[in-house]
C-alpha positions as CSV (number, residue, x, y, z in Angstrom):
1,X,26.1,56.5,10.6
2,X,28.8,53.3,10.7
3,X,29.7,52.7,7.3
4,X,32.7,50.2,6.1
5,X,36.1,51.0,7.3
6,X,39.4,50.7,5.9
7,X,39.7,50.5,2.0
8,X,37.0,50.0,-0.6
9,X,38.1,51.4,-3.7
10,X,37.2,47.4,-5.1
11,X,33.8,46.3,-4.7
12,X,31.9,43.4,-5.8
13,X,28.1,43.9,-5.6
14,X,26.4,40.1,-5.8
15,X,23.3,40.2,-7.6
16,X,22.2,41.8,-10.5
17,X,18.3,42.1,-9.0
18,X,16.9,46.2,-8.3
19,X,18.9,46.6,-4.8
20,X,22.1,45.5,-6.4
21,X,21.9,47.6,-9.5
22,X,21.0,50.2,-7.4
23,X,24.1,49.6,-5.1
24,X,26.7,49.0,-7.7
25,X,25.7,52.3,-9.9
26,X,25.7,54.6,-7.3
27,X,29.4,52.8,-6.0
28,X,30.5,53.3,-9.5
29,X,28.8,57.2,-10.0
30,X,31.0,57.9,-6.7
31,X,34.4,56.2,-8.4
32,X,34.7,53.1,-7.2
33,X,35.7,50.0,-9.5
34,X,32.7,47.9,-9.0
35,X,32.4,44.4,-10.3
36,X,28.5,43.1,-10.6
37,X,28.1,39.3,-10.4
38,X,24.9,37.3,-11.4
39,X,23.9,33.7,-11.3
40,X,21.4,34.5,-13.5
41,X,21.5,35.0,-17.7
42,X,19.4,38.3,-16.9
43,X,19.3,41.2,-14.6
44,X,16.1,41.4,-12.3
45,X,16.3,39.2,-9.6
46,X,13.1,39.2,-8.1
47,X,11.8,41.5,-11.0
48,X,13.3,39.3,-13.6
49,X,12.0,37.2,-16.3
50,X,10.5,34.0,-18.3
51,X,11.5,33.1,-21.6
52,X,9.3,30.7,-23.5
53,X,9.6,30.3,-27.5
54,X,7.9,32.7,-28.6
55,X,7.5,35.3,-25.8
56,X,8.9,36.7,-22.3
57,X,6.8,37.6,-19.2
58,X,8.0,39.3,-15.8
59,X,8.3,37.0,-13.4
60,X,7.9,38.4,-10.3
61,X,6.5,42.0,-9.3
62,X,4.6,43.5,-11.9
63,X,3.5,46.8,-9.9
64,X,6.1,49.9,-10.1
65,X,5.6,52.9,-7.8
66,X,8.0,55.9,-7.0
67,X,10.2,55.7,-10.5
68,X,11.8,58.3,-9.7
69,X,14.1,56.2,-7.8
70,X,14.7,54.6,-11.1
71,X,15.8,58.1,-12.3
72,X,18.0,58.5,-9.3
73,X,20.1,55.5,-10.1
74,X,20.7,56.3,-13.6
75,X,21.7,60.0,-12.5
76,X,24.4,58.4,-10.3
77,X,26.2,57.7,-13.5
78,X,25.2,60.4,-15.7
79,X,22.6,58.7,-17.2
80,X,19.0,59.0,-17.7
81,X,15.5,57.0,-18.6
82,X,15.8,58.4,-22.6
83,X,19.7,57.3,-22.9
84,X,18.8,53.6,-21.8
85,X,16.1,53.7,-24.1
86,X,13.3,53.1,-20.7
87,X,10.0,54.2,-21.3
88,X,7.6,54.0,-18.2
89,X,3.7,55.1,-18.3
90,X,1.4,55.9,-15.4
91,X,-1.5,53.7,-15.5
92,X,-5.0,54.8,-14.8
93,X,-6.3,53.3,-13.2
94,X,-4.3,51.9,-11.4
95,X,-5.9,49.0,-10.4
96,X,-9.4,47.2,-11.6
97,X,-10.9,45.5,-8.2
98,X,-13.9,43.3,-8.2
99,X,-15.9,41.8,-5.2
100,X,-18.1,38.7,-4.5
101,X,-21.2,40.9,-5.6
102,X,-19.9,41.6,-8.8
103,X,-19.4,45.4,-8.6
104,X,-16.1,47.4,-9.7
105,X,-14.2,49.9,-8.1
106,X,-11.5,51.4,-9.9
107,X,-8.6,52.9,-8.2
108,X,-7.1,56.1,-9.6
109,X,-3.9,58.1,-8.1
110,X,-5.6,61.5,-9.2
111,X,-8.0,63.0,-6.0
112,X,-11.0,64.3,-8.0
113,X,-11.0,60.9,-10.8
114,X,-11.1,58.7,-7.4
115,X,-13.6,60.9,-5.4
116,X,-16.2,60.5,-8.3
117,X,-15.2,57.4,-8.6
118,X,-16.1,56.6,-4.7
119,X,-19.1,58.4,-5.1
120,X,-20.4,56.3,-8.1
121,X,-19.4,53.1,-6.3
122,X,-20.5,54.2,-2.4
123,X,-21.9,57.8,-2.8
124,X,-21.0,61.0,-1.9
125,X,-20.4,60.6,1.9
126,X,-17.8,58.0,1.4
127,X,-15.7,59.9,-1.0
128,X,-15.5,62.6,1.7
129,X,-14.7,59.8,4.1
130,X,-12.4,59.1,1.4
131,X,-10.3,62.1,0.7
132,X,-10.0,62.3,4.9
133,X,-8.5,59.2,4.4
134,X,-6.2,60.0,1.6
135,X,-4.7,63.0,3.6
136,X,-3.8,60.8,6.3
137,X,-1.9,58.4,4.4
138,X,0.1,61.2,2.7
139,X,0.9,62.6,6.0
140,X,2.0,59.0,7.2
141,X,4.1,58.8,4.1
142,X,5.7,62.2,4.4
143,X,6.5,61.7,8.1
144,X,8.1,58.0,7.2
145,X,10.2,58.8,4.2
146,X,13.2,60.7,5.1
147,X,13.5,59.4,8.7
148,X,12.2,55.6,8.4
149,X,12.7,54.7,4.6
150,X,14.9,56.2,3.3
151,X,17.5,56.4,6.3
152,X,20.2,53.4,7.5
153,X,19.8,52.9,11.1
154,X,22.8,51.8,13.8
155,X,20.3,51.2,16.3
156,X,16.8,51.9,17.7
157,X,18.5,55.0,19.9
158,X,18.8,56.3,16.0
159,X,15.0,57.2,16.3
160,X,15.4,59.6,19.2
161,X,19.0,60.6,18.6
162,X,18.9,63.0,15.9
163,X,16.5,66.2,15.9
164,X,14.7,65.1,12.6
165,X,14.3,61.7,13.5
166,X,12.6,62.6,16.7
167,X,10.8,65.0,14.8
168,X,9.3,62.1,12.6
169,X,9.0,60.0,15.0
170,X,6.2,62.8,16.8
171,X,4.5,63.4,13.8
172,X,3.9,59.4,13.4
173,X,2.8,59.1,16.9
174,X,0.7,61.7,16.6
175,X,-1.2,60.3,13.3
176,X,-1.7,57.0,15.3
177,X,1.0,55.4,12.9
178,X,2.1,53.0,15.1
179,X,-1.8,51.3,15.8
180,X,-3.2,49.0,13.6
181,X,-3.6,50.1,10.0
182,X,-6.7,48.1,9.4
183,X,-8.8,49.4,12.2
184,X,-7.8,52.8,11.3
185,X,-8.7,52.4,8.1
186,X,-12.0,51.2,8.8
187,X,-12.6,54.0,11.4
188,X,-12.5,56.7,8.4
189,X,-14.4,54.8,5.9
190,X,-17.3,52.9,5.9
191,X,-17.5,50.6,2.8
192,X,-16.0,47.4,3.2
193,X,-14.9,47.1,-0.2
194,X,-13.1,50.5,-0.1
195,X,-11.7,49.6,3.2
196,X,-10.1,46.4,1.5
197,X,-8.2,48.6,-1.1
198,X,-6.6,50.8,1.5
199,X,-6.1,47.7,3.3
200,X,-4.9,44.9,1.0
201,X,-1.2,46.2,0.5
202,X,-0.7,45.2,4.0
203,X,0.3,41.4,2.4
204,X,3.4,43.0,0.7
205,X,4.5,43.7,4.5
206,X,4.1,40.2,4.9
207,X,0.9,41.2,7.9
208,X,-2.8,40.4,7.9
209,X,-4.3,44.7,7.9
210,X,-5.6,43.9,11.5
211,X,-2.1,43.3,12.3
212,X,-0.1,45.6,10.9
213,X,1.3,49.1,11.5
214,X,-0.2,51.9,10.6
215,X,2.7,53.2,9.5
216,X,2.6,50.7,6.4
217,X,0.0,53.0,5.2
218,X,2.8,54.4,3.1
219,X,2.3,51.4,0.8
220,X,-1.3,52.4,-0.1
221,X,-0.3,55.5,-0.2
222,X,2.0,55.2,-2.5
223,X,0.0,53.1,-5.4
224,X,-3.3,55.0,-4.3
225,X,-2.1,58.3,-4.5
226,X,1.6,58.6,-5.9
227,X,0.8,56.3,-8.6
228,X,1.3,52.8,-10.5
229,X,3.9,53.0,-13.6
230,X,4.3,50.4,-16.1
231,X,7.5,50.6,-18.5
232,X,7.1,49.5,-22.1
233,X,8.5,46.4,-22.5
234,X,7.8,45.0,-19.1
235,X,9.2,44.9,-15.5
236,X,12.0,43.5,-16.5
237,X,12.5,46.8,-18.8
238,X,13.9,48.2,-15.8
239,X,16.9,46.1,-14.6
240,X,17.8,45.6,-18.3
241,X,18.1,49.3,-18.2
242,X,20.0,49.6,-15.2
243,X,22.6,47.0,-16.1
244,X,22.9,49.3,-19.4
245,X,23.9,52.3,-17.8
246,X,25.9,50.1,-15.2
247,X,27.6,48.6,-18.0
248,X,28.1,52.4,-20.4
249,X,29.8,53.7,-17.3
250,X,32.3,51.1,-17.4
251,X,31.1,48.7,-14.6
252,X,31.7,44.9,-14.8
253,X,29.1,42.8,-15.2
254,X,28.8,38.7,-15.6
255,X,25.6,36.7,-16.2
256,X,25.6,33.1,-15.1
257,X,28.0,33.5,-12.3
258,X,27.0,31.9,-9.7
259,X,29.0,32.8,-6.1
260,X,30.0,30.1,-4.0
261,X,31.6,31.7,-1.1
262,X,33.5,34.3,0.2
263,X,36.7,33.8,1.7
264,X,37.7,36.3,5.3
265,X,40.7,36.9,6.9
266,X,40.5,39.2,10.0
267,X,37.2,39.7,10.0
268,X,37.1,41.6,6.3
269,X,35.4,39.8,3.1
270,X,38.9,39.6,0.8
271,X,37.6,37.7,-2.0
272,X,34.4,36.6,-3.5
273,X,34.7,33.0,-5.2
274,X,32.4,31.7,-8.0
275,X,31.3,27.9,-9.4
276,X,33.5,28.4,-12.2
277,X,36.3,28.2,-10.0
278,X,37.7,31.9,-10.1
279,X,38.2,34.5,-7.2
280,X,37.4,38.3,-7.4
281,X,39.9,40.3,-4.9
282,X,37.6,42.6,-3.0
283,X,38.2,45.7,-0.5
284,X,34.3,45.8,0.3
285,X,31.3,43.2,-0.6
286,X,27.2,44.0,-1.4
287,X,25.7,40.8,-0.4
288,X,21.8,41.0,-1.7
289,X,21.1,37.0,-1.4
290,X,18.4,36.8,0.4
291,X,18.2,36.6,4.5
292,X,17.3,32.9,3.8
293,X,20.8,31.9,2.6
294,X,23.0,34.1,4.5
295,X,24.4,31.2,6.2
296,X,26.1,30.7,2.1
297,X,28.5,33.2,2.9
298,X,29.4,33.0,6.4
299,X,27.0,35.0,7.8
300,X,24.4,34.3,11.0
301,X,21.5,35.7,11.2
302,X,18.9,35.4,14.0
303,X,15.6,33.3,13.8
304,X,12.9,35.4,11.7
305,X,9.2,35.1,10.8
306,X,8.3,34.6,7.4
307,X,5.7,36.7,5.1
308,X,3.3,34.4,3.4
309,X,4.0,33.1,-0.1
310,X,2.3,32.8,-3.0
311,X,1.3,30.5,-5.8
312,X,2.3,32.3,-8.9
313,X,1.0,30.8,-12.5
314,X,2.5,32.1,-15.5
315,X,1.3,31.9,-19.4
316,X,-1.1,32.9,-22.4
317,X,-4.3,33.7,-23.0
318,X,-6.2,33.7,-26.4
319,X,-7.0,38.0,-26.9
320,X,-10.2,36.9,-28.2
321,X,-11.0,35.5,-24.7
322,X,-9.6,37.7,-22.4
323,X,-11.6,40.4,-24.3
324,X,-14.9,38.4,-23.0
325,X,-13.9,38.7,-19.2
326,X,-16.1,41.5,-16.6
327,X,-13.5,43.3,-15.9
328,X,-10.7,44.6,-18.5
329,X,-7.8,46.2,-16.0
330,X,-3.9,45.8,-16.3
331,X,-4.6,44.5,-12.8
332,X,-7.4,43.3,-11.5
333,X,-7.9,42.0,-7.9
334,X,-10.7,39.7,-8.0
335,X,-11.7,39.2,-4.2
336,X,-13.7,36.9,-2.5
337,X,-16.4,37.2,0.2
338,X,-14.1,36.4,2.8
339,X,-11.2,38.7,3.9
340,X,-10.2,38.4,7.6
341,X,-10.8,35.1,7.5
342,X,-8.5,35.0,4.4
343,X,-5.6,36.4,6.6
344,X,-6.2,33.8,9.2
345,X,-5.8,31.3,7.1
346,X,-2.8,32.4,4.9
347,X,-0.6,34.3,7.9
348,X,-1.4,32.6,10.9
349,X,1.5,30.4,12.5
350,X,-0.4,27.1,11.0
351,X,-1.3,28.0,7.3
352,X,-3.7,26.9,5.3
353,X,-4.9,27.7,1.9
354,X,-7.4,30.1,0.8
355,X,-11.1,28.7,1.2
356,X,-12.5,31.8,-0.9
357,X,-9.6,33.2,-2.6
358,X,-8.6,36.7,-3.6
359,X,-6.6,37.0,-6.2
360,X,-4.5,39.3,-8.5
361,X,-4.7,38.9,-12.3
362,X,-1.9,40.5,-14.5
363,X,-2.4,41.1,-18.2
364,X,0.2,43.5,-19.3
365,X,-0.5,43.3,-22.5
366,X,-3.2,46.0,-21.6
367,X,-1.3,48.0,-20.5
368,X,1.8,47.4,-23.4
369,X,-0.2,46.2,-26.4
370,X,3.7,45.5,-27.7
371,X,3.4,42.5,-25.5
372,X,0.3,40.8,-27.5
373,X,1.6,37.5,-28.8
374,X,0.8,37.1,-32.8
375,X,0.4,33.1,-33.5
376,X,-1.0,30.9,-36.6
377,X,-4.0,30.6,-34.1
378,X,-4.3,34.1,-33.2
379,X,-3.3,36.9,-30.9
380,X,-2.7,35.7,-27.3
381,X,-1.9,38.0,-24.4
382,X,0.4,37.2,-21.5
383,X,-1.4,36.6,-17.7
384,X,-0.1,35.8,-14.4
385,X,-2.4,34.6,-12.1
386,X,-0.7,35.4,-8.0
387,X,-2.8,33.6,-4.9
388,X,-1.6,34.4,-1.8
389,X,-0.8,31.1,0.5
390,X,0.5,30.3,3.8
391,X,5.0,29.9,3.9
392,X,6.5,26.6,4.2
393,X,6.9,27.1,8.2
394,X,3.3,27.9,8.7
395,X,2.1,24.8,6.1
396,X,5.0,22.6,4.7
397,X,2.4,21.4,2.1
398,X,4.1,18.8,-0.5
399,X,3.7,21.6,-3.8
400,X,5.5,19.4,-6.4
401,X,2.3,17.2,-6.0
402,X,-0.2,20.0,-5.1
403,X,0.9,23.1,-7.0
404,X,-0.7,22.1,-10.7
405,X,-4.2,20.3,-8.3
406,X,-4.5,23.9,-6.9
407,X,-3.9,25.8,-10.0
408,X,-6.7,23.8,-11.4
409,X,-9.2,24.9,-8.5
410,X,-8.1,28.4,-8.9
411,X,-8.5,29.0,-12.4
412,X,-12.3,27.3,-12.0
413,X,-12.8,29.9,-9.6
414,X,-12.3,32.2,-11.7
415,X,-14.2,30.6,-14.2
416,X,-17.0,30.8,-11.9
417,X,-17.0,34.1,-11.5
418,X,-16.9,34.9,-15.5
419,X,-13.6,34.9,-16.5
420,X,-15.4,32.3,-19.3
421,X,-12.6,30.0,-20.9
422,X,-9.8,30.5,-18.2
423,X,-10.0,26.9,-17.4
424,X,-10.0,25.7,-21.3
425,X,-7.9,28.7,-22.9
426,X,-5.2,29.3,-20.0
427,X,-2.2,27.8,-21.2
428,X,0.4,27.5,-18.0
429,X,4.0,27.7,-19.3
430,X,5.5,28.4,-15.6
431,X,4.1,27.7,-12.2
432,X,5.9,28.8,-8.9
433,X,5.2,27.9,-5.2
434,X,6.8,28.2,-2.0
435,X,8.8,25.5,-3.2
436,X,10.2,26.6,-6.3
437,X,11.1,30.1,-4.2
438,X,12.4,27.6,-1.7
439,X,14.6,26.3,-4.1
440,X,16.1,29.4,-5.3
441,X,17.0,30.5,-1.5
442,X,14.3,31.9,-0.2
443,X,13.2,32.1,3.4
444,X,10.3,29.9,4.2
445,X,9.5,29.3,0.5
446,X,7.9,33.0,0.2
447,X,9.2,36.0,-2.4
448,X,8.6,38.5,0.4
449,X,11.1,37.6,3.3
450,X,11.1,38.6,6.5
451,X,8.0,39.8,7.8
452,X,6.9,43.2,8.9
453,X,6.7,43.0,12.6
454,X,7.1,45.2,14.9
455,X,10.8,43.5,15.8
456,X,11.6,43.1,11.8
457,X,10.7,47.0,11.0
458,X,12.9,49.6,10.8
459,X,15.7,49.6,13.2
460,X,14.7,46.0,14.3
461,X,15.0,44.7,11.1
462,X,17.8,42.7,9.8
463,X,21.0,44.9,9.8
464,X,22.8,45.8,6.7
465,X,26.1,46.2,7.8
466,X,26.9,42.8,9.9
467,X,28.8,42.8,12.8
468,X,30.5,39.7,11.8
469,X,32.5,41.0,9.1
470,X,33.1,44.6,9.1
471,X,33.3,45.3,5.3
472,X,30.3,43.3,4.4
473,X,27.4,45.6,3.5
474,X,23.6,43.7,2.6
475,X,20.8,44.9,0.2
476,X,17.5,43.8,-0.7
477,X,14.1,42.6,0.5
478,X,14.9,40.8,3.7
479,X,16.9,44.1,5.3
480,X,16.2,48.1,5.7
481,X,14.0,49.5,4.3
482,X,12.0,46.2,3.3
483,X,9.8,44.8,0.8
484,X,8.7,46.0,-2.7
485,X,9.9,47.9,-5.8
486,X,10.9,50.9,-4.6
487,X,12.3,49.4,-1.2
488,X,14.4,47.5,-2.9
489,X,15.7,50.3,-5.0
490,X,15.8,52.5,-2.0
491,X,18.1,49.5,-0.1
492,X,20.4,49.0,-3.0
493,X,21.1,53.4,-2.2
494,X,21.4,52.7,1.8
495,X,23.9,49.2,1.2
496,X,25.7,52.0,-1.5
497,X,26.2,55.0,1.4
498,X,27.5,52.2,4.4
499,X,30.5,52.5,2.0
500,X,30.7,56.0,0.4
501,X,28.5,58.0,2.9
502,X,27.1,61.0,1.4
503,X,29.0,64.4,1.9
């Protein structure tokens, strides 16, 4: 494995978001002097935060899987989830989905809750079907971790060129990982619905299920199986903890420092300079802006494809509402009668927007009941409302005029369906679209970067060590491992060993 020659006892990590946190602690558990810069006044980047006057709300993902690579970054400086004062719960179920002919299935991560579960929502046959299913996707996931995840690559030979890689990569060709997950999904089971919920995390990858790898059924596997957490307080509980321990060990870390540039000389990053009009020396840089704005500090990168986007609306609900709705779930996924179709519309190369949506209600408040919001009117839980829609290459839709119009047809949708007094009682205190994540540097307008193609996975993906400036490391969404919590996470720990490889 390449990793950053020369010094780099002085590092600057920019971006307090999961990847960088998870970078600079590990940088600072191994001795380092590491220097954390942030444009924001809050850790979390994409897992960050609203704050309205009388309460917060996460304000991007709101599902947490694997926390144990929470627990891994806090061990790199001595600390742990009970020292930062970071409470997380496993949530069962995990999630609450409901389809176009009104039935439920609930999805739980223990075998024998979801079995009878399948069996009371599709019979017996299907929760064999089902726990066939379940075995393969753990088998996936075990053969993927350690050799695809969790592992920095110099180049695609990497796959073949150590034993246990080639290892892996048999046992993946061998499951059929690299098909087409949704056709191999449907191949084991035989209810549609079911079929969607093995299927669905596909859209994290940035791919329609027919599309993508098989090998992506580590992402179902992982919420389906290994579980979904939720940490008291929210989300954003779990930057807020990192920068903590960050901070206890005797890191350096500044809010609302935003960085400008970085200035090179022979080919090495040698300082980092900010708005405010100050310069940080630096023997070694983690860049995690995302692959969008690259470009910002003197780096190329090479034309990619986009995920799709999504319209995200943030706000409050009156309890006394909510409490009326046909499904009560932490998160619900409410889909529509279409789904392939759906994909079509939202990840082909000329987007449109959702004809019969799917979406994916959040009330966390079920989940925390801290988070209920006690007002003169009444108690009043937080919701976010996500809709998937196409990126600003595939429809470069005019949002500042559309994005409150659409928000209006989704919310009647879901009106329609029986979520009675969404469209009356919802009050919106923050609504994003590909444009607001346009405007805060992201590529094509869409949270999820860089999709998961076949040349944008693994080894083909964007590098994180750049071979135009040699001490110049990258984390987050838009390089290895990829998108989601615990990718992120798992990034921030790859960008961390390309400058103090493990013994």
């Amino acid at each position: 494995m390449k990793t950053v020659v020369g010094p780099a006892d002085r590092i600057v990590v920019i971006g307090a978001g999961l990847s960088g946190l998870s970078a600079a602690l590990r940088l600072l558990g191994a001795g380092r002097a590491v220097t954390l810069l942030e444009r924001a006044d809050h850790p979390g980047g994409r897992v960050g935060r609203y704050r309205f006057a009388d309460y917060e709300i996460d304000s991007g993902a709101t599902i947490l899987t694997l926390p144990k690579l929470i627990d891994e970054a806090l061990a790199a400086v001595g600390s742990d989830a009970a020292t930062v004062g970071l409470r997380i719960h496993r949530l069962a179920p995990a999630y609450r989905a409901r389809f176009a002919d009104d039935s439920t299935i609930d999805v739980f991560d223990d075998p024998d809750a979801m079995a009878a579960e399948v069996t009371r929502a599709c019979g017996a046959g299907e929760a064999d079907r089902y726990l066939r299913l379940r075995d393969w996707l753990g088998r996936v996931y075990d053969a993927a971790y350690d050799r695809f995840m969790d592992a920095n690559f110099d180049s695609p030979l990497d796959l073949v060129r150590h034993p246990e890689s080639r290892a892996a990569l048999t046992d993946l060709v061998r499951l059929g990982a690299f098909g087409r997950l949704g056709p191999r999904v449907r191949r084991t089971l035989s209810d549609d619905r079911l079929a969607r919920l093995f299927t669905f995390q596909a859209l994290f990858a940035g791919m329609a299920p027919a599309q993508a790898l098989a090998v992506y059924g580590a992402i179902p596997h992982m919420d389906t199986s290994l579980g979904v957490y939720f940490p008291e307080g929210g989300m954003r509980a779990v930057p807020a903890a990192l920068a903590t321990a960050f901070r206890a060990a005797g890191g350096h870390l500044e809010f609302e420092t935003e960085v400008t540039g970085i200035d090179y000389a022979g080919g090495r990053a040698r300082r980092v300079r900010t708005a405010d009009g100050r310069a940080f020396d630096c023997d070694a840089v983690v860049l995690t802006a995302d692959v969008g704005a690259l470009d910002r500090f003197g780096l190329r990168r090479r034309p990619l494809r986009a995920s799709p986007s999504a319209v995200v609306a943030h706000g409050t609900v009156p309890a006394e509402v909510a409490a009326g709705w046909p499904v009560q779930g932490h998160h619900t996924i409410d889909f529509g009668a279409a789904w392939g179709g759906t994909f079509t519309e939202i990840a082909g190369r000329r987007g449109r927007l959702m004809t019969d949506p799917s979406l994916l209600l959040t009330r966390p408040a079920l989940g925390d009941p801290g988070l209920i919001v006690e007002r003169p009117s009444g108690r009043h839980e937080p919701l976010s409302v996500l809709a998937p829609c196409p990126n600003l290459d595939a429809a470069p839709l005019s949002w500042d005029r559309l994005g409150p119009a659409y928000l209006r047809e989704l919310v009647l949708v879901l009106e329609r369906r029986g979520y009675r007094g969404i469209a009356d009682h919802f009050a919106v205190d923050h609504l994003d679209t590909p444009r607001t994540w346009h405007e805060r540097g992201m590529l094509a307008g869409t949270p999820f970067s860089a999709a998961h193609l076949f040349r944008q996975t693994g080894p083909f993906r964007t590098r994180n060590l750049p071979r135009t400036a040699e001490n110049v490391v990258l984390a987050g969404c838009g390089t290895t491992p990829g998108v989601g919590v615990p990718t992120a996470l798992l990034s921030g720990k790859l960008a961390a060993r390309r400058i103090v490889a493990p013994a």
